[in-house]
N, C-alpha and C positions, 0 to 999 in steps of 0.2 A: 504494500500500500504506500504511495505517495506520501511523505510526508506535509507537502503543500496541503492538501486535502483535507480538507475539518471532518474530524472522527463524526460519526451520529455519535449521540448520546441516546444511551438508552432509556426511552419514558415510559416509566412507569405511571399508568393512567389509578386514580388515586380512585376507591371507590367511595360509593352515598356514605358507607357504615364507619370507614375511615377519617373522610373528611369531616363528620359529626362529630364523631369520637375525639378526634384530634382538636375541635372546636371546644366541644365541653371540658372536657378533664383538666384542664389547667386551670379553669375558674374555679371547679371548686375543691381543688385541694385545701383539706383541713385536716383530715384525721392521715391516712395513706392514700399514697398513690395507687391501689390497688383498688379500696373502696371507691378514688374515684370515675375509676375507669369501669366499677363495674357498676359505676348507676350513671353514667354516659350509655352503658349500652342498655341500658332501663330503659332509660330517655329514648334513645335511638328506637328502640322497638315500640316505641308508644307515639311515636311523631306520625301524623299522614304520610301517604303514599307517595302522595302530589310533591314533587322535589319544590319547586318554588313554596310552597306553602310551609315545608319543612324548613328551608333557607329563610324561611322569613320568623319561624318561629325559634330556628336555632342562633339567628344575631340577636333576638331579642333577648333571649335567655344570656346568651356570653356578656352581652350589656351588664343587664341586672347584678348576675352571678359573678361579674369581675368587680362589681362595683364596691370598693372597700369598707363601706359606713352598710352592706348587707350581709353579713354574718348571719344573721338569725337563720335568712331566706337559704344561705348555705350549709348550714347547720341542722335546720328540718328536713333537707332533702336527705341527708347522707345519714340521718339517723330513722329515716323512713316515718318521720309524721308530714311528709305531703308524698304521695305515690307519683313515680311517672306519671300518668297517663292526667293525675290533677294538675302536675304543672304543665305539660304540655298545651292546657285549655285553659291557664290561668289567664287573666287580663291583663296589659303591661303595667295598670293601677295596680295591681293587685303585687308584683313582681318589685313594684319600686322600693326603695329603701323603705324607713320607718319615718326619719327625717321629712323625705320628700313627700310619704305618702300626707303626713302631717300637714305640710305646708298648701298642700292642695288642696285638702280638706278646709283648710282657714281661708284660702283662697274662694272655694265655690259659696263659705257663710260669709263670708264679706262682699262678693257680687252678690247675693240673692237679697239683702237688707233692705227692708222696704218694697218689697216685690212679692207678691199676691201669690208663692209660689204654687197653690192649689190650684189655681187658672191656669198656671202652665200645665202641670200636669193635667189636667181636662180635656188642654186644647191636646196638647200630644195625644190622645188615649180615643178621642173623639176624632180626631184630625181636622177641627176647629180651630179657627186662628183667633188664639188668645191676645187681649186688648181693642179688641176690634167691635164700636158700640153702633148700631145702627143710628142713623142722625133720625129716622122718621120714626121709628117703634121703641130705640133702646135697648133691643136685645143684643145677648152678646154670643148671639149663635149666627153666625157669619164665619164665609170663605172669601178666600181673595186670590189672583192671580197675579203675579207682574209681568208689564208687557211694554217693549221698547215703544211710544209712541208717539216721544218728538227725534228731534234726533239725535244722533249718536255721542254729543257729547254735553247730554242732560240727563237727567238722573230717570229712572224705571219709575212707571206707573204704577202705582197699586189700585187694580179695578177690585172693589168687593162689592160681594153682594149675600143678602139678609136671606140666610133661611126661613124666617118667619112670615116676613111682610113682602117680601120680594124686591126690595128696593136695592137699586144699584148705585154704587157711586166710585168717586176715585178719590188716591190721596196720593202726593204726590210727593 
C-alpha cells in the first residue's frame, strides 16, 4: 500500500443501546459505576421505539441528571423509588431541580395575582374564551376568532361572537 494514501479508518457505526447508555451513565454516577450503567439500561429498555422521540427524551434527562443542585432526582432513580419506565414519562417540571422547581412555582403565584383564575380554567375546559363580556346581553359565554383584516402591518382583529344572544363584534 502506498504510503501517500490515507488509511480508511475503521467505523464502527455506534448502536441506539450504546449511544443511550453512553449518554446516561455519566450523569448519574453516585453510588458505582456499575449501578449506573445498569439503570441506563433500565432507562434504555423503557424509552419509545421512535428514535427521535427517544433522542428527545434522553437530552432531557442528561440535562436534568447532570445538573448539580439534582441529587435527590439522582438518588431516587439509582435506589429504585422512581422506576424506568416513571421517568421516562416524567415532565421536564417535574425532572427540574428543587430550587428551580420552587422558583416556578413563585413564579406562576405571582402572575396569577389578581386574576379570576377559575375563569380561566372554565374557559380552557369549555373552550370559551375567558374575559370576553358581550356589550348587548353580558354574558360571558363567547368565542372569538382572529383575523388579519387591515393590513399587514397592524395588529389582528379579534371578531367575537355571543353564544347566547348572537351578537357579533370586534376588538381590536
Amino acid at each position: 500500500m502506498n504510503d501517500a494514501e490515507p488509511q480508511q479508518k475503521k467505523q464502527r457505526v455506534e448502536s441506539r443501546e450504546d449511544r443511550i447508555t453512553r449518554a446516561l451513565t455519566p450523569t448519574m454516577y453516585m453510588t458505582s459505576p456499575a449501578d449506573s450503567r445498569l439503570r441506563s439500561k433500565e432507562i434504555l429498555a423503557a424509552l419509545p421505539k421512535d428514535d427521535e422521540e427517544a433522542a428527545d427524551i434522553v437530552a432531557m434527562l442528561t440535562f436534568h441528571l447532570s445538573d448539580p443542585k439534582n441529587g435527590l432526582l439522582r438518588a431516587k432513580i439509582l435506589d429504585g423509588g422512581i422506576t424506568a419506565e416513571q421517568l421516562v414519562r416524567m415532565k421536564e417540571a417535574e425532572l427540574a431541580n428543587p430550587e428551580l422547581q420552587d422558583a416556578r412555582r413563585a413564579h406562576a403565584e405571582e402572575s396569577s395575582k389578581g386574576k379570576d383564575i377559575t375563569e380561566l380554567r372554565k374557559a380552557f375546559s369549555t373552550g370559551r374564551a375567558a374575559g370576553l363580556v358581550c356589550p348587548a346581553c353580558h354574558s360571558r359565554d363567547a368565542n372569538y376568532t382572529v383575523k388579519q383584516l387591515r393590513s399587514g402591518d397592524e395588529p389582528m382583529t379579534k371578531v367575537c361572537y355571543c353564544n347566547k344572544c348572537g351578537v357579533q363584534w370586534q376588538e381590536h
